[in-house]
C-alpha positions as a printed Julia matrix, in Angstrom:
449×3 Matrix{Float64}:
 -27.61  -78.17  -42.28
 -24.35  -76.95  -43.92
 -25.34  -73.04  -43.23
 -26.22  -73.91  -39.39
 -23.13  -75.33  -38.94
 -21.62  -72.55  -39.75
 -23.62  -70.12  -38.04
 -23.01  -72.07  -34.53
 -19.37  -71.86  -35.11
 -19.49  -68.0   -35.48
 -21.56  -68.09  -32.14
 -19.08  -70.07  -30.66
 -16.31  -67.66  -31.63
 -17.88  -64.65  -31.0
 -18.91  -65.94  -27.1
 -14.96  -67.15  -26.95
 -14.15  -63.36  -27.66
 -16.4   -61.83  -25.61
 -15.48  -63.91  -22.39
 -11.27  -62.81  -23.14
 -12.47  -59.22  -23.4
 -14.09  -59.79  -19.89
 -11.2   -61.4   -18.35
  -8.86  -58.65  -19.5
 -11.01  -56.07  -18.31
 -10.98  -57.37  -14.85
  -7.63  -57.79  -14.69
  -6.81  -54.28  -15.48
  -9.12  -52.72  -13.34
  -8.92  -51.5    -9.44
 -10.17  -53.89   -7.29
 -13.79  -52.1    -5.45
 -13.45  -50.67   -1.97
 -12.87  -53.67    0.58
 -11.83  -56.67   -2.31
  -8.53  -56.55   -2.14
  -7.21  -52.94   -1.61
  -4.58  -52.53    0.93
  -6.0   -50.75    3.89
  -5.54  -46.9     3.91
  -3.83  -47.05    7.4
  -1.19  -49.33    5.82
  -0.16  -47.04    3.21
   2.77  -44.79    3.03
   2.07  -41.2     4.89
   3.66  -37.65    5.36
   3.95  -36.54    8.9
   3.19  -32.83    8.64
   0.41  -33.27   10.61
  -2.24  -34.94   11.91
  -4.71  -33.24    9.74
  -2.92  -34.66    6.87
  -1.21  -31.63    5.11
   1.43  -32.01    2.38
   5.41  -31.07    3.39
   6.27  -27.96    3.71
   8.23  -26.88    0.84
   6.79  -27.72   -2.05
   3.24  -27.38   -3.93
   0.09  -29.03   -2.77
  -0.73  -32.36   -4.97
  -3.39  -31.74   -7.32
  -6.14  -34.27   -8.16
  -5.03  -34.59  -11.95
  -1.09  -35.06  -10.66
   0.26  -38.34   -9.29
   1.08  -37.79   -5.41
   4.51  -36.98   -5.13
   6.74  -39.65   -2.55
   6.13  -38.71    0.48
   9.06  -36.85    2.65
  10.89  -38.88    5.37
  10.07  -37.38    8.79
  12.19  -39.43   11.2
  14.23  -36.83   11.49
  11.87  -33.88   12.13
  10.63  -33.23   15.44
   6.71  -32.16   15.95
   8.17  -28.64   16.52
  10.43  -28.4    13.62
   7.41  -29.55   11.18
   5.29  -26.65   13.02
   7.94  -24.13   12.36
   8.18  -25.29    8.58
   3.96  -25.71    8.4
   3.84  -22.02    9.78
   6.54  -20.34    7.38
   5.2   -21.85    4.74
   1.82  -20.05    5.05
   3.66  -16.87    5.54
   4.41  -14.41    2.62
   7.56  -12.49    2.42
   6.16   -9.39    4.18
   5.07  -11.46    7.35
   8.26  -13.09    7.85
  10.45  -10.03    7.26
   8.07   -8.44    9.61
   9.19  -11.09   12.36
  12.64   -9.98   11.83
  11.67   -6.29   13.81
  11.62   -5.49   17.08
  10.49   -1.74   17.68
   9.41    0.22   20.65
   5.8     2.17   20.7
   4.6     5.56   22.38
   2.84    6.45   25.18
   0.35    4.53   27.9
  -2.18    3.43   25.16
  -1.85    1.44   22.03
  -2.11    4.38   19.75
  -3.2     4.02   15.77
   0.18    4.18   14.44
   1.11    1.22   16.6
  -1.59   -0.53   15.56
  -0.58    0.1    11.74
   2.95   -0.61   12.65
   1.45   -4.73   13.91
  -1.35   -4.84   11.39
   0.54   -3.63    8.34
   4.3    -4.01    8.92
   3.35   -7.24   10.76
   6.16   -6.52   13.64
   7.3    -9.23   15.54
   8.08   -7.99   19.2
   7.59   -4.55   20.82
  10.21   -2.92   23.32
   8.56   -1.39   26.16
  10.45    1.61   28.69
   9.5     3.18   31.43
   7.41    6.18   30.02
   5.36    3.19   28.65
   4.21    1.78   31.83
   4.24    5.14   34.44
   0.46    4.99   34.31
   0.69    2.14   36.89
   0.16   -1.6    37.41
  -3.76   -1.78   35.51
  -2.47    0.81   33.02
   0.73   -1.18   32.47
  -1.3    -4.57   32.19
  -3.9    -2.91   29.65
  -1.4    -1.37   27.23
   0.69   -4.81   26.59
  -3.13   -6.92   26.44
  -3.79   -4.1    23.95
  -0.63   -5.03   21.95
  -1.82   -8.45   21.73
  -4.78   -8.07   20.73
  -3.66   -5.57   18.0
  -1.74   -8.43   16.57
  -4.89  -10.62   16.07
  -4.8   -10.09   12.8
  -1.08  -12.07   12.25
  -0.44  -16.03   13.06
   2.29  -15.64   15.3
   2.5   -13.93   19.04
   4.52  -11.01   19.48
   7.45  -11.02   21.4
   6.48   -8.17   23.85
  10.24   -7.18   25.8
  11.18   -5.13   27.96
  14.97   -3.87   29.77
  14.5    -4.84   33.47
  18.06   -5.51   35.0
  17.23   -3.65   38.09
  19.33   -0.9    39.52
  19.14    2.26   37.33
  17.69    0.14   34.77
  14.47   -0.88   35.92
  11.25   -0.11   33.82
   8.56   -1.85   35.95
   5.38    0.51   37.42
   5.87    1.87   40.82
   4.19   -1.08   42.66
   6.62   -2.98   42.15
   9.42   -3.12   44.68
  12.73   -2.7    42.85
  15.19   -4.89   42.28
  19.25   -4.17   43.61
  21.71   -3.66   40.58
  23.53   -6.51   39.08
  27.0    -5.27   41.14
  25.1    -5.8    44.62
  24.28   -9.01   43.98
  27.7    -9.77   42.14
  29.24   -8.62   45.8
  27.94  -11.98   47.46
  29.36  -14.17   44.88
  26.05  -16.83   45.77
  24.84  -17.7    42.44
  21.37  -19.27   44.23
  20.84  -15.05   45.1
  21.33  -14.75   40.96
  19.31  -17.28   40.22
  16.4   -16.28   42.6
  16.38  -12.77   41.49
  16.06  -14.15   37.58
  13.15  -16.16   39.1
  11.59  -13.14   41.01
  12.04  -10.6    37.95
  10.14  -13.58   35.53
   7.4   -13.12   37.74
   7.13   -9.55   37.79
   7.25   -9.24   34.1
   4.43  -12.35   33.66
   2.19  -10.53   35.57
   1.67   -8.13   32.9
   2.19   -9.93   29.94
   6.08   -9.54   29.41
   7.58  -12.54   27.92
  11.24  -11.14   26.99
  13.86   -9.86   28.66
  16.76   -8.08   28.06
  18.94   -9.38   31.06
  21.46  -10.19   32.27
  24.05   -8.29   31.55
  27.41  -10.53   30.57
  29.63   -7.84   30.42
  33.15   -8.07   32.46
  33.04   -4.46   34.17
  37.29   -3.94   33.68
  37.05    0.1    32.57
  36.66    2.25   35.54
  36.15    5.19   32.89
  33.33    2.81   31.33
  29.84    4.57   32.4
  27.46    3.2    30.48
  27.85    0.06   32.15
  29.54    0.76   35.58
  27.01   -1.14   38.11
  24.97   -3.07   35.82
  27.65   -5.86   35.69
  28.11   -8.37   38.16
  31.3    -7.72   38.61
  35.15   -7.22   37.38
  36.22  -10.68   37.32
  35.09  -12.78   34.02
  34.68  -15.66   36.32
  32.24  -14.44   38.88
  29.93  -13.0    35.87
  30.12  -16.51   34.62
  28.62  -17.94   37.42
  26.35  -14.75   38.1
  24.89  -14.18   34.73
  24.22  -17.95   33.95
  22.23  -18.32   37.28
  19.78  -15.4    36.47
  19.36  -16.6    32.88
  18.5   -19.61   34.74
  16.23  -18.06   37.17
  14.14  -15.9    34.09
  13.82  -19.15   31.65
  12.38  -21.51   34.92
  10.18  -18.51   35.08
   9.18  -18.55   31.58
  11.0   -15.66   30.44
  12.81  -15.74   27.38
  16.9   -14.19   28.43
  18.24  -12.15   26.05
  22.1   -12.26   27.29
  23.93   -8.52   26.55
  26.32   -7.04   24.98
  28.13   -9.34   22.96
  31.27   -9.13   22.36
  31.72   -7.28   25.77
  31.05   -3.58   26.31
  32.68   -3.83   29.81
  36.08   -2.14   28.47
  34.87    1.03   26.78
  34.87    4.92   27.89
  32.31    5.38   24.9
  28.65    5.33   25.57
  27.45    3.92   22.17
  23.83    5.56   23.02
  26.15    8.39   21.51
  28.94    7.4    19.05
  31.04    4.45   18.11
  33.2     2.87   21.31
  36.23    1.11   19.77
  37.87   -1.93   21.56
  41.54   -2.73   20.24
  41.27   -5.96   21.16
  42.47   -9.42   19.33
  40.57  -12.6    19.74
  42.77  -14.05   21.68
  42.46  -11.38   24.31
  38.6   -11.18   24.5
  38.88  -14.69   25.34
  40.94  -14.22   27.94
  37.77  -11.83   29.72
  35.15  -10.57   27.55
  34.14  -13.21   25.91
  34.27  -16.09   28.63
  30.98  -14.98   30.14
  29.31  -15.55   26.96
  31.1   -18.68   26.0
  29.99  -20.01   29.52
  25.98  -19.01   29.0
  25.8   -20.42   25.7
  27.08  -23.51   27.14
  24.71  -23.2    29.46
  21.64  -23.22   26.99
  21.82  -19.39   26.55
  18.92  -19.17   23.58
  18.94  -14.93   22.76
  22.3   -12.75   22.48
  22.58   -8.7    21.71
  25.12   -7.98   19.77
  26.92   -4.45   20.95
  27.32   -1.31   18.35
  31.24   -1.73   18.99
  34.1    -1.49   16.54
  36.7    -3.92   17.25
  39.14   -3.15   14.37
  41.29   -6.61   14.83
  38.51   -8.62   14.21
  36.36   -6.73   11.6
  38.02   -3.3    10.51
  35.47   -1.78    9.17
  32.15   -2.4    10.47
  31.25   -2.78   14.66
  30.11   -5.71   16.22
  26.05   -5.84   15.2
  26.6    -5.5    11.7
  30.07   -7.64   11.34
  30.0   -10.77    9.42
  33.45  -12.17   11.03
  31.82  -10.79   14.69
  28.51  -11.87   14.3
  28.49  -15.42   12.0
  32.64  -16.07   12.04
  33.44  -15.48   16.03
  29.47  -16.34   17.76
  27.92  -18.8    15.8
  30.66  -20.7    13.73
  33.63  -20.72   17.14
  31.64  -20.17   20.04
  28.73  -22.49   18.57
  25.6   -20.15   19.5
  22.66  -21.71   17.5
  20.0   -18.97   18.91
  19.02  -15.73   18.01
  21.25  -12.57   17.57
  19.57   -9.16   18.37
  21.1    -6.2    17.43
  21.11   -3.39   20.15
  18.69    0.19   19.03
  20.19    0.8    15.46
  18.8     4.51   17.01
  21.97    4.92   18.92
  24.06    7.46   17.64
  26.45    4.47   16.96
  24.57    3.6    14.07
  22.91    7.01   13.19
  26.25    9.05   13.26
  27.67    6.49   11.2
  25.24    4.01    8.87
  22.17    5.05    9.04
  19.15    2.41   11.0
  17.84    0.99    7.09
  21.45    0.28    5.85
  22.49   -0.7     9.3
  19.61   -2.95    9.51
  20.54   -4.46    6.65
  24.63   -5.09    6.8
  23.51   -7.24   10.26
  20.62   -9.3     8.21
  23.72  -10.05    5.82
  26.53  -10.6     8.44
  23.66  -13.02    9.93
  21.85  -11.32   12.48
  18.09  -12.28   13.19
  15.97   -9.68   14.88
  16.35   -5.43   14.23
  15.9    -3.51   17.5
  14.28   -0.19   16.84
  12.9     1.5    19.99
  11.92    5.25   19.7
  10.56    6.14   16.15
   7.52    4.46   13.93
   9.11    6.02   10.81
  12.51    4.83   11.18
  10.91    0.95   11.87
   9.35    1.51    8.84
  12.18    2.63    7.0
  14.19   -0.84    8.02
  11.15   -3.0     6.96
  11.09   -1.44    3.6
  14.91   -1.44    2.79
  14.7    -5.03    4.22
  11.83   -6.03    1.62
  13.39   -4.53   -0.88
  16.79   -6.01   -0.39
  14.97   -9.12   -0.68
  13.02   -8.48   -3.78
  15.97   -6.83   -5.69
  18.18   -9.77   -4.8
  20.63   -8.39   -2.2
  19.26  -11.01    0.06
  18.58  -14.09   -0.76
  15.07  -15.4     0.79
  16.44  -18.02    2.36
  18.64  -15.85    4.17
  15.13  -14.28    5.87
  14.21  -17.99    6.09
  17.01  -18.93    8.57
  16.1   -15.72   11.0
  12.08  -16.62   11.33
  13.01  -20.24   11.62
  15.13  -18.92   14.74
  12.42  -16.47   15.88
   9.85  -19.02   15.68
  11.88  -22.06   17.53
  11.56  -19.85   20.15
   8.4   -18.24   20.18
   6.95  -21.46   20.21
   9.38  -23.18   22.86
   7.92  -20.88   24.99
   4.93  -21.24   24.22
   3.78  -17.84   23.39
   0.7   -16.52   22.69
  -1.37  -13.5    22.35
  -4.18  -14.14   25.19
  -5.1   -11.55   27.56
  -3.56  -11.77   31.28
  -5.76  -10.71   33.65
  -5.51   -7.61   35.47
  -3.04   -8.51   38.22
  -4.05   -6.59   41.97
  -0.6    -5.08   44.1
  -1.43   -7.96   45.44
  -0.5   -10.19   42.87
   2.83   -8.72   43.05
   5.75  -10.78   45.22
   6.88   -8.09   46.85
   7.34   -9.18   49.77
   9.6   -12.59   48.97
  11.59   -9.61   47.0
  11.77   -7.57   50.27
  13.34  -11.33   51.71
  15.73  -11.85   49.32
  17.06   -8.46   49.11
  17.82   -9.26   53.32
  19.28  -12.09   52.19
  21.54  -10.23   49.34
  22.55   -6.96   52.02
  23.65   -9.63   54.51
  25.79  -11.42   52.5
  27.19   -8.49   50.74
């Protein structure tokens, strides 16, 4: 009786011990799927995107790592976490490759314009008038078979082109042509100015343009000046204010991206800087006064693209001209006159820049001074040049990565504003063409000049 006693009381003790060890077990333990979780939906999320990918910025959580805290998004709009989703995907080659805008050769996309997309990874082609003489199909065909040589990158080319009308006009001969900036300037109606922005956005859509170099900002006040001479609206600061704004106007409601030229003002030179270096002795104070009130007005006015002139203007930057100056390009445009977009640098091919820099080192003074986009229009060689010394002023720390990082963040916010993309346009008839509401507005412009 004595030993069954006992061996009761050890059951007893070792049933007590078991049931704790349960208990704590339980305790411990995840509740299963559906007994007391919280409900996914109810947990904290990122908002990169709908499919659920992790912030840009940082390393994707691994299985075996806790989940990092997840970044606030309230104050990132859907576009800003695209432009962040999309740069970080891209390697160093692909952005820097954004930052280049060069200009191909001949009617047909050619093989070393197709290396130039697929292996340099360009961002925008320049297009001229030798590029579209072969006509309206020819012209359509040649910028479809841009796009589709850029299949192979994630972001649409910008595909630009110079059409200001006057003596610069590019466009195929079935297209009637557009007056000069001065004619229109001569009415003082900025509704004309805006129409013909509207009227050139649809020319250039038809074929797959989605860039334009126009207007032009510049105060025409040299009568020696003839590089510019006609293609300004006009002499007085105040009616190319009202003038230039409209058309900007006109080409964005059309869908056109307006690249507003040449800042600081190339209205009061006797130099053509296609050939060497004009030089404005100028102070601040006085290009406020003219030159630089046009610009001032259009970037109030949601301007969104400037070019930046190859002019020395000694009493702001003494040493280097306009598209590569630090204290021109970051100092005067985007710190006092508040411009946010994109700064283009006119053809680092002008003898400007090749009597004096050089296009690579040129290219690469206006990346540092903050300049976003490299405009090379005549030579494959020489845009491959910039996108190596650009690479390697990157890689050999010259220029800080984040530096590239603020340009395609630009490039991007607007590529994707206007909703650009690389799909074929259709092959437009002369039909298509509105050249006969041109034909009515230019009646409209001769009467009232």
């Amino acid at each position: 009786m004595k030993f069954a006693s006992i061996t009761i009381a050890a059951c007893v003790i070792v049933l007590l011990l078991v049931a704790g060890c349960s208990r704590q077990g339980t305790a411990s333990s995840p509740p299963p799927s559906g007994t007391g979780a919280p409900p996914a939906a109810s947990a904290p999320t990122t908002s990169a995107s709908p499919s659920q990918e992790p912030p840009p910025g940082g390393p994707s959580p691994s299985a075996s790592e806790p989940t990092p805290e997840p970044t606030p998004s309230s104050d990132l709009s859907p576009e800003e976490i695209k432009i962040r989703q999309t740069m970080q995907a891209m390697t160093l080659e692909e952005k820097v490759g954004q930052m280049l805008l060069a200009g191909v050769q001949g009617t047909k996309v050619d093989a070393a314009a197709k290396r130039m997309i697929a292996e340099d990874h360009v961002g925008g082609i320049i297009l001229f008038k030798n590029n579209l003489s072969g006509g309206l199909r020819s012209s359509a065909e040649l910028l479809n078979g841009l796009k589709a040589a850029n299949e192979g990158n994630s972001v649409p080319l910008f595909l630009s082109v110079d059409q200001e009308g006057g003596r610069v006009s590019r466009l195929p001969k079935e297209f009637q042509p557009m007056p000069a900036a001065a004619v229109v300037g001569k009415t003082g109606d900025a509704a004309l100015a805006e129409q013909m922005g509207g009227l050139i956005a649809r020319q250039l859509r038809l074929l797959g343009f989605n860039v334009d170099f126009a207007p032009v900002l510049d105060t025409f006040s040299n009568p020696n000046n003839t590089v510019i001479g006609d293609r300004s609206f006009g002499s007085k600061p105040e009616l190319v204010d009202e003038m230039g704004a409209a058309e900007m106007k006109g080409l964005q409601a059309g869908g056109i991206l307006p690249v507003v030229k040449h800042f600081p003002g190339h209205g009061d030179t006797s130099v053509d800087s296609h050939k060497d270096l004009p030089i404005v002795r100028k102070s601040e104070a006085e290009l406020l006064k003219l030159e630089l009130k046009p610009f001032q007005h259009a970037i109030a006015q949601g301007a969104e693209a400037v070019m930046v002139a190859h002019i020395l203007f000694p009493e702001l930057d003494p040493d280097m001209p306009a598209s590569l100056s630090e204290p021109i390009i970051t100092g005067l445009l985007r710190d006092k006159l508040g411009f946010d977009g994109v700064v283009i640098t006119d053809d680092l091919a002008m003898g400007a820049i090749a009597n004096n820099y050089g296009a690579p080192e040129a290219a690469i003074r206006s990346v540092e001074a903050g300049g976003d986009i490299l405009l090379m229009a005549h030579s494959y060689e020489i845009a491959h040049q910039i996108y190596n010394a650009l690479l390697d002023s990157v890689r050999d720390g010259r220029i800080p990565e984040s530096r590239i990082d603020e340009s395609v963040s630009r490039i991007l916010k607007l590529k994707f504003a206007y909703g650009m993309t690389d799909d074929q346009v259709p092959i437009p008839a002369a039909s298509d063409i509105p050249n006969d509401e041109i034909r009515q507005w230019r009646e409209q412009v001769e009467n009232r000049g």
